[in-house]
C-alpha positions as a Markdown table, in Angstrom:
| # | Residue | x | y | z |
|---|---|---|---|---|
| 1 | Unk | -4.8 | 142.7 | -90.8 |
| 2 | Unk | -7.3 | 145.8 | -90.7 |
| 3 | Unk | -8.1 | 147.8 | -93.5 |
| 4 | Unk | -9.3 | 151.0 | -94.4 |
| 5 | Unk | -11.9 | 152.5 | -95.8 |
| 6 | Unk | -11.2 | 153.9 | -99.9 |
| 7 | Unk | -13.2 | 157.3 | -97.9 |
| 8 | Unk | -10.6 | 157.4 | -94.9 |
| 9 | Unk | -7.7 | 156.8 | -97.8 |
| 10 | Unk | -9.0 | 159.5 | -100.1 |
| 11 | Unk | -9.6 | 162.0 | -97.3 |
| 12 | Unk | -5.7 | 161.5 | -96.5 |
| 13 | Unk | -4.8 | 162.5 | -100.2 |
| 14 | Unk | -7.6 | 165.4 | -99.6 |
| 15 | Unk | -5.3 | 166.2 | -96.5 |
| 16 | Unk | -2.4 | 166.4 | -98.3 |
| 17 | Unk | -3.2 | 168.3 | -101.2 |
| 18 | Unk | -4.7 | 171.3 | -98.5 |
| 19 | Unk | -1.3 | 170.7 | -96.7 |
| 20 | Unk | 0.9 | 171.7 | -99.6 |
| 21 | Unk | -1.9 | 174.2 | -100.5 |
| 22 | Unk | -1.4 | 175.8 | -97.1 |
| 23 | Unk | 2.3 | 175.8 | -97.5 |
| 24 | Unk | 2.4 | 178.0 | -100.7 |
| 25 | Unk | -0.7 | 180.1 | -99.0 |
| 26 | Unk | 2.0 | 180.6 | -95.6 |
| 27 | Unk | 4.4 | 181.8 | -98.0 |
| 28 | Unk | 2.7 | 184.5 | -99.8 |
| 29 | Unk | 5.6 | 186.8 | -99.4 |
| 30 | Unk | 5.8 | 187.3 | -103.5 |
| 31 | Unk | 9.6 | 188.0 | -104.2 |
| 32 | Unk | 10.0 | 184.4 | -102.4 |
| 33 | Unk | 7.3 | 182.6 | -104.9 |
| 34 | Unk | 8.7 | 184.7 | -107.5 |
| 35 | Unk | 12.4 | 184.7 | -107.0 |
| 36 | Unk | 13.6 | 181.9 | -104.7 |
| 37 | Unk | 14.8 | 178.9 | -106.4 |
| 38 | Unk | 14.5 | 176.8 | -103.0 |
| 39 | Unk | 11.1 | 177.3 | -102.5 |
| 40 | Unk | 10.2 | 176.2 | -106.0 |
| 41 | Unk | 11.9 | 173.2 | -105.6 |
| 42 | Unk | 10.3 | 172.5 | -102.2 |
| 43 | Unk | 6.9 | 172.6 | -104.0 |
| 44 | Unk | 8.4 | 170.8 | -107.0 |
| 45 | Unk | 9.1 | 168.0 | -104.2 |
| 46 | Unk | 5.5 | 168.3 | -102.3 |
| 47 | Unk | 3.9 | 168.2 | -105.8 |
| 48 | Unk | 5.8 | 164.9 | -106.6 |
| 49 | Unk | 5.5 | 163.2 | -103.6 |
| 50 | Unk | 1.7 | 163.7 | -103.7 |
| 51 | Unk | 1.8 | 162.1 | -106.9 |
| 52 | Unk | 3.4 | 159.3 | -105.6 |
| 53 | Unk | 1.1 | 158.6 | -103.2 |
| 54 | Unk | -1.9 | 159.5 | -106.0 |
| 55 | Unk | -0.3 | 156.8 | -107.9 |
| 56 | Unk | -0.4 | 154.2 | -105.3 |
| 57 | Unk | -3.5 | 154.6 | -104.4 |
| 58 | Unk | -5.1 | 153.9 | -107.8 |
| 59 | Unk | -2.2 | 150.6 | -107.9 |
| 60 | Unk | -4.2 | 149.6 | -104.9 |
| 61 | Unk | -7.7 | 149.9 | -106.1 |
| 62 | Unk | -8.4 | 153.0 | -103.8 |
| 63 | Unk | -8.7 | 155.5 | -106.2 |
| 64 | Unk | -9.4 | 155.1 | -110.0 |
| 65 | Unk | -7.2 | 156.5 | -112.1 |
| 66 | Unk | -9.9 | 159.1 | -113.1 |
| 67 | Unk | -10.2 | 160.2 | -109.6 |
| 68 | Unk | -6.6 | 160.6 | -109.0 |
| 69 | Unk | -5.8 | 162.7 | -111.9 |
| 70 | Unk | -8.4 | 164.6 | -110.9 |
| 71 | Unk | -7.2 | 165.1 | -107.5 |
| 72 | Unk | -3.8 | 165.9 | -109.1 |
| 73 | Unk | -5.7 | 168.9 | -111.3 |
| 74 | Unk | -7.4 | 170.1 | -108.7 |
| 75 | Unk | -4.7 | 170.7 | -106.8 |
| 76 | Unk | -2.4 | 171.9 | -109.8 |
| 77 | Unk | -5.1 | 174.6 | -110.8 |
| 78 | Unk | -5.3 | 175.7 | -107.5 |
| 79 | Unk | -1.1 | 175.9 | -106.8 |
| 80 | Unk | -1.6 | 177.5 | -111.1 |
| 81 | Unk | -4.3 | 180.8 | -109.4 |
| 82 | Unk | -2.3 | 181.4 | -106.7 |
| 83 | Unk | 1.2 | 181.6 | -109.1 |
| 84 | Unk | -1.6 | 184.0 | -111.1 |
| 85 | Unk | -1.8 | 185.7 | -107.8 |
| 86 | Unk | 1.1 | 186.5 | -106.6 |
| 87 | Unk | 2.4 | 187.8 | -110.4 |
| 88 | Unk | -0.7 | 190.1 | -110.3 |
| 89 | Unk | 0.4 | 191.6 | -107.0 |
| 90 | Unk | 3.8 | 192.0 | -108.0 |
| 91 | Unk | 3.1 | 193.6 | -111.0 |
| 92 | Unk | 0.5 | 195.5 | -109.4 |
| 93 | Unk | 3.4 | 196.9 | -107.2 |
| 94 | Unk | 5.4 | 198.0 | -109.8 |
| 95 | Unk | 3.1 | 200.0 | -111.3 |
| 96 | Unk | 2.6 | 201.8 | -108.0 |
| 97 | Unk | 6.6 | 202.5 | -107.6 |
| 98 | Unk | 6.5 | 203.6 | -111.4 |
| 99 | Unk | 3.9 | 206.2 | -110.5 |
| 100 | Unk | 5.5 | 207.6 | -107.3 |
């Protein structure tokens, strides 16, 4: 049986955090990050399901547990600016159809 490398194993988890990352990024259409239910619940998912896989690989040894709720913060604050974002925008747009 082969194994892999704990660098190989963390830059999948790396992957995956820029994969859900680029997901909310693709949709930065803000009435659906605002408004649509769906959406939240597909990043609820993505966000859960990476923690999953955060949590198995400090079961395994890969990561320590320092590491992996680190890599779970770093993505959360990320996903956290962009929320930030998008509310600034929309507010932002607002203020412009309040002063037309």
């Amino acid at each position: 049986m082969e194994s892999i490398s704990k660098d190989f194993a963390v830059q999948l988890l790396n992957d995956d955090a820029q994969r859900i990352l680029k997901l909310i990024r693709n949709q930065k259409n803000s009435l659906c990050i605002s408004q649509c239910k769906a959406f939240e619940e597909v990043v609820d998912t993505q966000m859960y399901g990476f923690s999953r896989q955060v949590t198995y690989a400090i079961r395994l040894g890969i990561l320590s547990s320092k590491q992996g709720h680190q890599l779970l913060s770093d993505l959360e604050k990320e996903l956290n600016q962009l929320y930030s974002d998008v509310y600034e925008e929309t507010q932002e747009k607002k203020e412009i159809g309040k002063e037309v």
